[in-house]
Backbone of each chain as ProteinMPNN parsed JSONL, in Angstrom:
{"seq_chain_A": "XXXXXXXXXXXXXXXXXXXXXXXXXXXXXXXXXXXXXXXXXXXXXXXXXXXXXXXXXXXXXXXXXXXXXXXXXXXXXXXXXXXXXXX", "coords_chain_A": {"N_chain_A": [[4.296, -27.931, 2.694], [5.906, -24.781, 2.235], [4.287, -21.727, 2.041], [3.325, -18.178, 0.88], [1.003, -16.295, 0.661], [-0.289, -13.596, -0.931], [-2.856, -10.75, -1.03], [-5.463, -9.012, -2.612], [-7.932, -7.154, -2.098], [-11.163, -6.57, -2.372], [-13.223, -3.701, -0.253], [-15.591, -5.12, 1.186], [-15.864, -8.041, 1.059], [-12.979, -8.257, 2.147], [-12.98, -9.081, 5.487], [-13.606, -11.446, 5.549], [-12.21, -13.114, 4.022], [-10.001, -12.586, 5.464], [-10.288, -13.671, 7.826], [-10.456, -16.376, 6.748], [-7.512, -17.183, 5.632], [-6.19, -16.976, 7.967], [-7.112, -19.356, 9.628], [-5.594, -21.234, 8.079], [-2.973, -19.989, 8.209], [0.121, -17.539, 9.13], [-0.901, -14.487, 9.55], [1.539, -11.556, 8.234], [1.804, -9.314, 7.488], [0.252, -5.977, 6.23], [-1.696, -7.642, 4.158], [-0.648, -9.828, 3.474], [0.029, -13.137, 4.098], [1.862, -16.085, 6.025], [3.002, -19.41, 5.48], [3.542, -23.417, 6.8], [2.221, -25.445, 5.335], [-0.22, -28.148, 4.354], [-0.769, -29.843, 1.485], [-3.094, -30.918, 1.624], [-4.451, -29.257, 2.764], [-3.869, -26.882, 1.414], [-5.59, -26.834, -0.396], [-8.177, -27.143, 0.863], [-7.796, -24.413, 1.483], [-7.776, -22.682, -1.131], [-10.508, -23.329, -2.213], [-12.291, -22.593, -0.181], [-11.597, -19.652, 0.117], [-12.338, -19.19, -2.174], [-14.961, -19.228, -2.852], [-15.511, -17.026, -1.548], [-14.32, -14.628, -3.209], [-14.426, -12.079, -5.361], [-14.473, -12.586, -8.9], [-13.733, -11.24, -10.496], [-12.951, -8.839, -9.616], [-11.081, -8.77, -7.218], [-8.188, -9.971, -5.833], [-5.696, -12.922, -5.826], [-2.835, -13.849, -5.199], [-0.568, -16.919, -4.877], [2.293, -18.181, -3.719], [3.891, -20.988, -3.536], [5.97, -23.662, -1.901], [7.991, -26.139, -2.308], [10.728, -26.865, -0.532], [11.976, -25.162, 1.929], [14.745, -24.827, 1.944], [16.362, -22.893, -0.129], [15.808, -20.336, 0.362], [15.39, -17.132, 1.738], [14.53, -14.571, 4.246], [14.267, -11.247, 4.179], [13.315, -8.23, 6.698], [12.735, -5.163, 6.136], [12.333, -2.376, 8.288], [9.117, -2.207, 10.387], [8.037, -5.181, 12.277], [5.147, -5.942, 11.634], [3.246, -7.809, 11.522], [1.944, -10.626, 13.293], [-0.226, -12.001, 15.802], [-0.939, -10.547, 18.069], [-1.334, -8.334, 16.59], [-3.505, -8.778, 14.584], [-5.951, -8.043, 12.52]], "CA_chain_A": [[5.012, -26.942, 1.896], [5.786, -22.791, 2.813], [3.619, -20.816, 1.213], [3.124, -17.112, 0.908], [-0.558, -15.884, 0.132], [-0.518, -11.891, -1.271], [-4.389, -10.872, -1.737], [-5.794, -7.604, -2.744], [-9.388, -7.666, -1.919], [-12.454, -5.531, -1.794], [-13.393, -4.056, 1.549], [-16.689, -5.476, 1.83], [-14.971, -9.136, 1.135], [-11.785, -8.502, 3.077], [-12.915, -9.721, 6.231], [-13.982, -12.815, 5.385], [-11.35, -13.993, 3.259], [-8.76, -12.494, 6.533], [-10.929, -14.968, 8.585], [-10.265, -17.766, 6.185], [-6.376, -17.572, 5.934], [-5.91, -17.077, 9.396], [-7.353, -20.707, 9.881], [-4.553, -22.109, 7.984], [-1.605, -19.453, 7.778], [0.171, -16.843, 9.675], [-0.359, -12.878, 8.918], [2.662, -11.444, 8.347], [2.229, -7.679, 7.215], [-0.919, -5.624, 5.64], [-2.136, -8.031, 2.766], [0.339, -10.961, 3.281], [0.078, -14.014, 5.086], [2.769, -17.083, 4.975], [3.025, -20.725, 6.698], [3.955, -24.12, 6.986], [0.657, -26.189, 5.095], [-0.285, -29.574, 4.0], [-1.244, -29.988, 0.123], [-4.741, -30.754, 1.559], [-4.934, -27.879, 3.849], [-4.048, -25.262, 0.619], [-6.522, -27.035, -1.535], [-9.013, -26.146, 1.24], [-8.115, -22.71, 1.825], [-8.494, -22.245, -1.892], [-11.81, -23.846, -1.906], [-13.061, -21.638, 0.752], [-11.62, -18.458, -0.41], [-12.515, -19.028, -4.025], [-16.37, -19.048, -2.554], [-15.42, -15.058, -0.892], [-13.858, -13.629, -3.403], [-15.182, -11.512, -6.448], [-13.286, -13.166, -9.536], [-13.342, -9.702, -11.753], [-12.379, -7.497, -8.34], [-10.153, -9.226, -6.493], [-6.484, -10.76, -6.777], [-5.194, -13.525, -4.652], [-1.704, -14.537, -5.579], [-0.358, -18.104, -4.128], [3.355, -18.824, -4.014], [4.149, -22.443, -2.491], [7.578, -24.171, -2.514], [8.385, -27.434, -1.646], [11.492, -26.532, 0.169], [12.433, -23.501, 2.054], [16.355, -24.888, 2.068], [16.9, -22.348, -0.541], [15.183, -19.17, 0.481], [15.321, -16.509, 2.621], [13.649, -13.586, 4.333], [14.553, -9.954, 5.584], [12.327, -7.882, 6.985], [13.085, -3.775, 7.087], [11.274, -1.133, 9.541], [8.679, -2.67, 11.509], [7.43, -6.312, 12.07], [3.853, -5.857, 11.546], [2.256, -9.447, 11.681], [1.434, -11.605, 14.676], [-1.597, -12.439, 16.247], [-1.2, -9.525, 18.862], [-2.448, -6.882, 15.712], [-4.358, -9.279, 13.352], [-7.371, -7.705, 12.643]], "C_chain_A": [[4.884, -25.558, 2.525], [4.72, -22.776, 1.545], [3.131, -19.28, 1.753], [1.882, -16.462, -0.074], [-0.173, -14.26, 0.074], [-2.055, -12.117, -1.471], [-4.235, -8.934, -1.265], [-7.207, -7.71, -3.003], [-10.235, -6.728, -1.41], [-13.6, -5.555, -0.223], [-14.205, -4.714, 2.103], [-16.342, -7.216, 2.32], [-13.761, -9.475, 2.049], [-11.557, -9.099, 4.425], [-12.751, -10.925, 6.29], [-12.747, -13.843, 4.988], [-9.62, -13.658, 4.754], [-9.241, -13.929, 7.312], [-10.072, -16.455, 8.288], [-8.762, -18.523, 5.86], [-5.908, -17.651, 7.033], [-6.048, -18.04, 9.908], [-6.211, -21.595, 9.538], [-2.979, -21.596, 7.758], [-1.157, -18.241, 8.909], [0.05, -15.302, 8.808], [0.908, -12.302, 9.277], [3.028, -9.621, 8.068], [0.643, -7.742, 6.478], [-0.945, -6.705, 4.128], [-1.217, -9.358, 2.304], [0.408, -11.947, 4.453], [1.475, -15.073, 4.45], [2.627, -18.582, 6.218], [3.445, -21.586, 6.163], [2.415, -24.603, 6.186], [0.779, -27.316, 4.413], [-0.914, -29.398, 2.576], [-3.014, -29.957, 0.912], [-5.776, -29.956, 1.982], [-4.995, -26.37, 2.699], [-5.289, -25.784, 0.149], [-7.884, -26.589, -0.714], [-9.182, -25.038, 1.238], [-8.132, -22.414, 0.173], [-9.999, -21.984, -2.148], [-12.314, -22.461, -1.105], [-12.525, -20.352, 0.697], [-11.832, -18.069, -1.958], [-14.288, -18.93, -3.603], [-16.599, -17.516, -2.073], [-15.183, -14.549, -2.137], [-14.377, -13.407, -4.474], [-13.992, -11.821, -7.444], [-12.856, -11.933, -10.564], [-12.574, -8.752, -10.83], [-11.123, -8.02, -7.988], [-8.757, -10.271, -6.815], [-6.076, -11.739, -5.504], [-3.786, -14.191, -5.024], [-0.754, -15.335, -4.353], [1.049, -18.56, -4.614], [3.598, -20.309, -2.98], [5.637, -22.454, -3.019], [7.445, -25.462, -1.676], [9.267, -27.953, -0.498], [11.714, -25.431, 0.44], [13.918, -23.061, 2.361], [16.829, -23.538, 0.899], [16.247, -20.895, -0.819], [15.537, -18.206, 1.304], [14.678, -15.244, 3.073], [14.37, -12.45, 5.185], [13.617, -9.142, 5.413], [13.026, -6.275, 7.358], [11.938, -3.237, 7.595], [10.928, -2.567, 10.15], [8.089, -3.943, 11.081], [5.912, -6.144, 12.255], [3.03, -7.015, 11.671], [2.324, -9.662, 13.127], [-0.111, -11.553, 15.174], [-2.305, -11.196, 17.13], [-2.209, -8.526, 17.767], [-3.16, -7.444, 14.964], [-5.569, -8.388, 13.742], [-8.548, -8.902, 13.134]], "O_chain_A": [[3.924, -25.23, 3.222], [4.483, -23.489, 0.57], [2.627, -19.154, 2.87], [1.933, -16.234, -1.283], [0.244, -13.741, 1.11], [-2.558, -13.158, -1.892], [-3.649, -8.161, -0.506], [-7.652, -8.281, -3.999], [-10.151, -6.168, -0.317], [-14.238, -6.373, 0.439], [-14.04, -5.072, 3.269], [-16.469, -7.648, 3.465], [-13.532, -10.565, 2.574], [-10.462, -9.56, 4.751], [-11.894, -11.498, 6.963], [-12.442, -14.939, 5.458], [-8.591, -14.326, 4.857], [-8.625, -14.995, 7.328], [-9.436, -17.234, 8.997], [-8.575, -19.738, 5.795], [-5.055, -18.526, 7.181], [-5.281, -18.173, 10.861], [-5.802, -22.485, 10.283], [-2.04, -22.277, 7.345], [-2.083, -17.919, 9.653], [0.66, -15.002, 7.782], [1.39, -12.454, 10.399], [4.026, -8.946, 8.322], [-0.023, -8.74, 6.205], [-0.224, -6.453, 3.163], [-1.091, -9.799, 1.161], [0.779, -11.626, 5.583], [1.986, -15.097, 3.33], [2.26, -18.621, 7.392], [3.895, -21.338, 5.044], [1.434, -23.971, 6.578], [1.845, -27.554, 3.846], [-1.809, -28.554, 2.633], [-3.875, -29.102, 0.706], [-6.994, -29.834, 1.852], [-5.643, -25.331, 2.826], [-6.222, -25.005, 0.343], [-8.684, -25.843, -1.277], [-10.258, -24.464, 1.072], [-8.86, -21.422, 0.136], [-10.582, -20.906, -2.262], [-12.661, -21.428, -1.678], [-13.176, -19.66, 1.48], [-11.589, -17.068, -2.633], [-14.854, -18.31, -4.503], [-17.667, -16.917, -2.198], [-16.075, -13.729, -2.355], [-14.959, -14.388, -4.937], [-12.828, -11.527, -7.173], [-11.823, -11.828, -11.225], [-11.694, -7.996, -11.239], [-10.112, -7.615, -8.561], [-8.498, -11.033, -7.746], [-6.142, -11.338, -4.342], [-3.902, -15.413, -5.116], [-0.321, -14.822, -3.321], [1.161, -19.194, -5.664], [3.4, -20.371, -1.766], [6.263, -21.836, -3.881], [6.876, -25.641, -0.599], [9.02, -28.892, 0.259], [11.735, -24.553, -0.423], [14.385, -21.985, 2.732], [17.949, -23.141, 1.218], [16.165, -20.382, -1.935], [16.491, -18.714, 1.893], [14.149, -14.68, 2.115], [14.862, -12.518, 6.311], [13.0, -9.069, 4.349], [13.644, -6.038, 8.397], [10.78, -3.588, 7.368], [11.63, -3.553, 10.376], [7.666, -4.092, 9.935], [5.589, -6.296, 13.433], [1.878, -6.793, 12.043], [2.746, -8.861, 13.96], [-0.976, -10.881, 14.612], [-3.484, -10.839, 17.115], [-3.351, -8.112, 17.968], [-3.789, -6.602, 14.324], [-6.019, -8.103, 14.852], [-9.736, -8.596, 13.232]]}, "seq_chain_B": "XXXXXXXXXXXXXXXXXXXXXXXXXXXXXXXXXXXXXXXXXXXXXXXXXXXXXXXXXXXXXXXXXXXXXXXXXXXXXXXXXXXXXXX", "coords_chain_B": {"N_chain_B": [[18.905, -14.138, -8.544], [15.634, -15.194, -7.504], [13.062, -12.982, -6.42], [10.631, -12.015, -3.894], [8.808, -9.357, -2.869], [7.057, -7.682, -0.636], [5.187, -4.628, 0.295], [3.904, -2.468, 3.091], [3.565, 1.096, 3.566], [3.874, 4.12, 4.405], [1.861, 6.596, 3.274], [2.947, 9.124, 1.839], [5.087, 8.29, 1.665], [5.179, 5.716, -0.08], [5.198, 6.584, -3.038], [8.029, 6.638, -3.673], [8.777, 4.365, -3.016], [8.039, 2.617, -4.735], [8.742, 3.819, -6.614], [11.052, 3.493, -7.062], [11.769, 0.239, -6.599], [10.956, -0.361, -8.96], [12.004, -0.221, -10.791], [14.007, -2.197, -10.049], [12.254, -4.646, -10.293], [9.115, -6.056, -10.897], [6.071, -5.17, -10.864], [3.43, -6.772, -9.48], [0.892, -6.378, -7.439], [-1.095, -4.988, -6.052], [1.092, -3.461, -3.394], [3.169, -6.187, -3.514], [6.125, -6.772, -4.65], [7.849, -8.758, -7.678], [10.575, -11.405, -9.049], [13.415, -11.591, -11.312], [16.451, -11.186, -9.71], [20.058, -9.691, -9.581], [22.282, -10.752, -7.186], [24.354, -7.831, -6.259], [22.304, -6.127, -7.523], [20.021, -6.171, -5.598], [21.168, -5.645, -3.234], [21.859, -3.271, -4.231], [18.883, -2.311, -3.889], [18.23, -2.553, -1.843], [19.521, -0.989, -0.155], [18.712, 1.697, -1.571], [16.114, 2.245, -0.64], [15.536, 1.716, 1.572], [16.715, 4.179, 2.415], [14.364, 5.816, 1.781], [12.055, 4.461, 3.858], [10.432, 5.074, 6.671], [11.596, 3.772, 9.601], [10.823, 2.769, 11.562], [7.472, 3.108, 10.695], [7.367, 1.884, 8.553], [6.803, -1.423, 6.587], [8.642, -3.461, 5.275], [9.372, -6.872, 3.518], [11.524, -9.383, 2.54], [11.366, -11.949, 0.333], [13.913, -14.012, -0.817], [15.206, -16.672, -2.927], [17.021, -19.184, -4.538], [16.35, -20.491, -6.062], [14.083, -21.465, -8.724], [13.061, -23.299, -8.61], [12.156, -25.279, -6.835], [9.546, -24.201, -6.837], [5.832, -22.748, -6.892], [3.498, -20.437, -8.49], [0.249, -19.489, -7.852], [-2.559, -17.552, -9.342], [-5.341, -16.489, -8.208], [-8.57, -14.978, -9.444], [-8.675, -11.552, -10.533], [-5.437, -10.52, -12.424], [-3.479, -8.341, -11.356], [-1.186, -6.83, -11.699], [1.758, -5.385, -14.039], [2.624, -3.633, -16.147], [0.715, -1.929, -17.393], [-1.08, -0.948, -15.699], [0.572, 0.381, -13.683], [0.958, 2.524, -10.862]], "CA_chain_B": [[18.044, -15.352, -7.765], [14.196, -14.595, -7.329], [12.585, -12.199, -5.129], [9.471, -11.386, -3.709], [8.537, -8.322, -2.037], [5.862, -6.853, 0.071], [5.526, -3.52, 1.188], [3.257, -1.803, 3.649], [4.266, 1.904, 3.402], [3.259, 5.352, 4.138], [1.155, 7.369, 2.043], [3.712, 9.599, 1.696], [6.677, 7.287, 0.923], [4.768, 4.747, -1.2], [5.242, 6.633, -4.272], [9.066, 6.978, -3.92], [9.508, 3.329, -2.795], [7.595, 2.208, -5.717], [9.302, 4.025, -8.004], [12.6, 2.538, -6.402], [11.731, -0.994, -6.441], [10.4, -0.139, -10.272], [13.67, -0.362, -11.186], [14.667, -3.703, -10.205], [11.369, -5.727, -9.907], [7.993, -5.823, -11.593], [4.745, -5.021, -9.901], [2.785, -8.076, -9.522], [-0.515, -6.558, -7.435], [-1.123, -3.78, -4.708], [1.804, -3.894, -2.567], [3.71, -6.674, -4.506], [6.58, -6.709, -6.582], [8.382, -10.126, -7.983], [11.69, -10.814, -10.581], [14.771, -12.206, -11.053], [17.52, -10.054, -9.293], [21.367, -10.125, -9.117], [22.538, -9.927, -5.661], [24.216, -6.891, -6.159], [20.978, -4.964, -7.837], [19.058, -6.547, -4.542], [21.637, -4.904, -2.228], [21.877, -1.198, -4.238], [17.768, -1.877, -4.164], [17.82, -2.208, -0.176], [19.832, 0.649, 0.287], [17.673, 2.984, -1.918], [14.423, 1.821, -0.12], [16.43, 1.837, 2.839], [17.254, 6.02, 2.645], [13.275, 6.319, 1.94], [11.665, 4.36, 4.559], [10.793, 5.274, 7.826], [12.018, 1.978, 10.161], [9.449, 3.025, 12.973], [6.589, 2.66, 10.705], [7.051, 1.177, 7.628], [7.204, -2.26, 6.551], [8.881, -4.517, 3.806], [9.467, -7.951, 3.494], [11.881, -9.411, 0.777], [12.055, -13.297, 0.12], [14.84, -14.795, -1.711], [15.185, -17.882, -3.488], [18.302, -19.156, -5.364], [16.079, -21.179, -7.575], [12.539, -21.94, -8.703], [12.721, -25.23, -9.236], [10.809, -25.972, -5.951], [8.377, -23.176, -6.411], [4.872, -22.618, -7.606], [2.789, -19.472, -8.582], [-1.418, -19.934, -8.237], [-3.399, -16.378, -8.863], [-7.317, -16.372, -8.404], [-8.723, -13.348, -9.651], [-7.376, -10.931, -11.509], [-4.241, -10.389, -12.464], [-3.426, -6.686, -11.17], [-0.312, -5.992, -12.4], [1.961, -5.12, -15.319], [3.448, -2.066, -16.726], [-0.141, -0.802, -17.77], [-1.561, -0.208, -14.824], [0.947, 0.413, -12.274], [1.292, 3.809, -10.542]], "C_chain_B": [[16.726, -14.599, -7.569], [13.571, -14.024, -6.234], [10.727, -11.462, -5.063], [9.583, -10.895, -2.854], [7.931, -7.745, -2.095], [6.034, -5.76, 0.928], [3.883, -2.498, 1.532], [4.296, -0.074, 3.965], [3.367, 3.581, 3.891], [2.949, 6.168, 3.43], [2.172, 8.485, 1.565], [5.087, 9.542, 1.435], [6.679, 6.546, -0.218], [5.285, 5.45, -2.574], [6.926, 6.469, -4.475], [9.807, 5.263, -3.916], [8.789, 2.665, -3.984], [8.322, 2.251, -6.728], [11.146, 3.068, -8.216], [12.987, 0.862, -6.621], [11.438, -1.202, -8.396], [11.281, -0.548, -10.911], [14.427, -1.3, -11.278], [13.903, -4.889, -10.352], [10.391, -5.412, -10.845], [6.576, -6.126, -10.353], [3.879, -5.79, -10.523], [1.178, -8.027, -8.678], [-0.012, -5.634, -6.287], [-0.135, -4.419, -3.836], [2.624, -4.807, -2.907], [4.483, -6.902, -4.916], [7.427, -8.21, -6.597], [9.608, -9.965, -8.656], [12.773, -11.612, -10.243], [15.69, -10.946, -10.859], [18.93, -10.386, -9.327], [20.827, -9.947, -7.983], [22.808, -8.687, -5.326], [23.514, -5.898, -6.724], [20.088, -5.297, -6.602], [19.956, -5.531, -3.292], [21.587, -3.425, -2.656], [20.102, -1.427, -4.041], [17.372, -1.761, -2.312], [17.913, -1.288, 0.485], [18.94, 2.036, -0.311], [16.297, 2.874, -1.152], [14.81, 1.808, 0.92], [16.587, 3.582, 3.44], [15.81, 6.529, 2.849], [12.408, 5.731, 2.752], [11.512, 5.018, 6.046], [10.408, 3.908, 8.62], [10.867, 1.912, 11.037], [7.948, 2.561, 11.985], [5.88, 2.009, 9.524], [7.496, -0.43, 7.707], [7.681, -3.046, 5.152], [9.812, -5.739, 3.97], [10.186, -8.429, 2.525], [12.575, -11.118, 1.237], [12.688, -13.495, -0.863], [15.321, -15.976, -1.819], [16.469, -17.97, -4.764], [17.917, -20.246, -6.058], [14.918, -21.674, -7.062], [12.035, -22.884, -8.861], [11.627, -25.987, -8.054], [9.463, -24.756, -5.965], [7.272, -23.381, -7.617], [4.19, -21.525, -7.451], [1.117, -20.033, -8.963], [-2.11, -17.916, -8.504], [-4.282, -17.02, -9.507], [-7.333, -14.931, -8.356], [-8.204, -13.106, -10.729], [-6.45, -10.584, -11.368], [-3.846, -8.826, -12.401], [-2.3, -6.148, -11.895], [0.133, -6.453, -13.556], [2.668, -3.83, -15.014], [2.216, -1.051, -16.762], [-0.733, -0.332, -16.525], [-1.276, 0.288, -13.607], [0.918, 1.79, -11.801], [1.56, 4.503, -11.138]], "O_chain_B": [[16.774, -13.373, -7.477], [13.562, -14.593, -5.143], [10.014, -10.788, -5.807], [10.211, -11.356, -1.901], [7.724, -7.06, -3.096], [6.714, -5.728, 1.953], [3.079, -2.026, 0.728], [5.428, -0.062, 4.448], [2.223, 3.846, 3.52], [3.861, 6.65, 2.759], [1.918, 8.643, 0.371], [5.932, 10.378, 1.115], [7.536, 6.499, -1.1], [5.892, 4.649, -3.285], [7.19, 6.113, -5.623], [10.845, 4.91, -4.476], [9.469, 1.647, -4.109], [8.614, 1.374, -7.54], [11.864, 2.461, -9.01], [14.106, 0.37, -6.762], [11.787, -2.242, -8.953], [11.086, -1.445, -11.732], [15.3, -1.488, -12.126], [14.434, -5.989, -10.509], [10.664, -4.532, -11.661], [6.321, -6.932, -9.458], [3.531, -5.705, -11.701], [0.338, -8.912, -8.843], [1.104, -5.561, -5.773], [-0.251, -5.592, -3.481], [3.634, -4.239, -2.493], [4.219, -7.471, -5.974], [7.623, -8.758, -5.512], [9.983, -8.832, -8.958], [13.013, -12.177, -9.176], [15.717, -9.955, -11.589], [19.111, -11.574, -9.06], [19.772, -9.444, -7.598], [22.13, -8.104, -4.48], [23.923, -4.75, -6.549], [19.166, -4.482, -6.566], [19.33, -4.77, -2.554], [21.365, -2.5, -1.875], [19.708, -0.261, -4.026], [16.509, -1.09, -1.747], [17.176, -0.742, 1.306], [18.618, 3.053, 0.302], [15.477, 3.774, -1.336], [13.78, 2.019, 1.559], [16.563, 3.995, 4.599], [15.605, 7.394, 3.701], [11.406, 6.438, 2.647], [12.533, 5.478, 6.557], [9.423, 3.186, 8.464], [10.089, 0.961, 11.109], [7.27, 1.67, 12.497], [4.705, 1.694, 9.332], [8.294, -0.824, 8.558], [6.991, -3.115, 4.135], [10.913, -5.617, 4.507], [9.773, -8.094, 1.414], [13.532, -11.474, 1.924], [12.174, -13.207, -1.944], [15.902, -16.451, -0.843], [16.75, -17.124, -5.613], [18.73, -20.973, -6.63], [14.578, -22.086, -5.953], [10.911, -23.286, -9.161], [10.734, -26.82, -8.206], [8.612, -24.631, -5.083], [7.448, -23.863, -8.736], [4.038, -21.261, -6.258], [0.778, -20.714, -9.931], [-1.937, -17.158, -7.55], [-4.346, -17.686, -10.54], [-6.694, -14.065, -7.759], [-7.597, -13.761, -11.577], [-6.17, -10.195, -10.234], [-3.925, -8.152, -13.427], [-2.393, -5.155, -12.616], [-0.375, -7.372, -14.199], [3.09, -3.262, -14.006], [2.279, 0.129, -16.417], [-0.84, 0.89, -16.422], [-2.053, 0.592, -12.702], [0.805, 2.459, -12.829], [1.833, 5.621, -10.701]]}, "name": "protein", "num_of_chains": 2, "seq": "XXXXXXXXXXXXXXXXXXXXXXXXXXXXXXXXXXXXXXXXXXXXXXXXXXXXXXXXXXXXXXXXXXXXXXXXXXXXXXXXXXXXXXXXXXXXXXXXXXXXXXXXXXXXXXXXXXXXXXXXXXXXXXXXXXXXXXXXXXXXXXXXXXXXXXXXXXXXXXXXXXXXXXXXXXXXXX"}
């Protein structure tokens, strides 16, 4: 399935949990990753970012879709993601 | 049809593109916003956010979906936004 991870996450935490989507997603702009993932691959990266993150502080909002036949994406100014600037 | 959009912005724009997007979307967590849109309130909302960006060094992202039937929403954490606490 796509899926598009938003997180808003305290600085001391923020590394960690960048670490941990980066394993299974691409960054795509400050605070937004998105990818291609396997049901068993989100249920990990929950798992292992539900162990980072502070559940009163921090926000992690998880859109999936099943299909991405009826979506689309534009992107104004600058493309900010890729691997070149990940932190 | 449904839209999500993420925006990395300059400290000095953010408040104007906020208020811009305020208008057609709902703020869903730092950076953020979600909603059901016409098309044409998605196109006058590109062009207003469009006049206040700068292309060089801002960024915003806007997925669209012409139905939610394959989609799913997960947040861990808390839930940041709303009306009460946005900007």
């Amino acid at each position: 399935m796509f899926v598009i991870l938003v997180y808003d996450i305290g600085e001391k935490r923020v590394a960690k949990v960048l670490k941990t989507c980066r394993k299974y997603l691409y960054w795509v702009q400050n605070s937004v990753f998105e990818g291609e993932i396997s049901e068993a691959n989100l249920t990990k990266l929950k798992i292992e970012v539900g162990r980072i993150i502070d559940y009163e502080q921090d926000s992690i909002i998880i859109y999936s879709f099943r299909t991405t036949k009826y979506s689309n994406v534009e992107i104004m100014g600058i493309k900010k993601g890729g691997e070149d600037n990940f932190l």
